[in-house]
N, C-alpha and C positions, 0 to 999 in steps of 0.2 A: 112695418106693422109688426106686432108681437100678438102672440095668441099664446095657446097651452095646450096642453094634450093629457089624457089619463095616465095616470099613474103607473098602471101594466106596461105602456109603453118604454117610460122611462128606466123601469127595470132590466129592458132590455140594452142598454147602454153598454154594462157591464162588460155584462155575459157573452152578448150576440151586438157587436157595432153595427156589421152590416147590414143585420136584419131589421135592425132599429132605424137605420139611416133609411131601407127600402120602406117600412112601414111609415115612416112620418110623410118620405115623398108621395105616398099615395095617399094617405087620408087628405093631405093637404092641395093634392092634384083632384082629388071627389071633391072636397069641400068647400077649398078657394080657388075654383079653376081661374088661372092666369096669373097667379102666384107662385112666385117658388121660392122653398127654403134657404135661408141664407146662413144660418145658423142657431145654434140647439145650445142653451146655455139653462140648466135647470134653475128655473120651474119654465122658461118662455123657449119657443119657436120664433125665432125674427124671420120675416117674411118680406121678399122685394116684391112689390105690384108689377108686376111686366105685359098687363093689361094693354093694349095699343101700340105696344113697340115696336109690333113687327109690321103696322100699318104701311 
């Protein structure tokens, strides 16, 4: 799945990687719990469903 994120975020790419890395894994841990980031390619967030896996 692919999503996006605001703009402020992506400004942190730059400057601050790894804050930018912690910030997108938690909005997207709040938002789409059971998702997780797979990679960050501007403008999308690619997202793996990992909903059931660990059934």
């Amino acid at each position: 799945m692919k999503s996006m994120i605001r703009q402020e975020l992506w400004e942190l790419v730059k400057d601050q990687p790894q804050r930018f890395k912690q910030e997108v894994k938690d909005y997207f841990a709040r938002t789409y719990p059971g998702f997780t980031v797979v990679r960050a390619h501007y403008p999308f967030i690619y997202l793996r469903d990992d909903r059931g896996r660990n059934s």
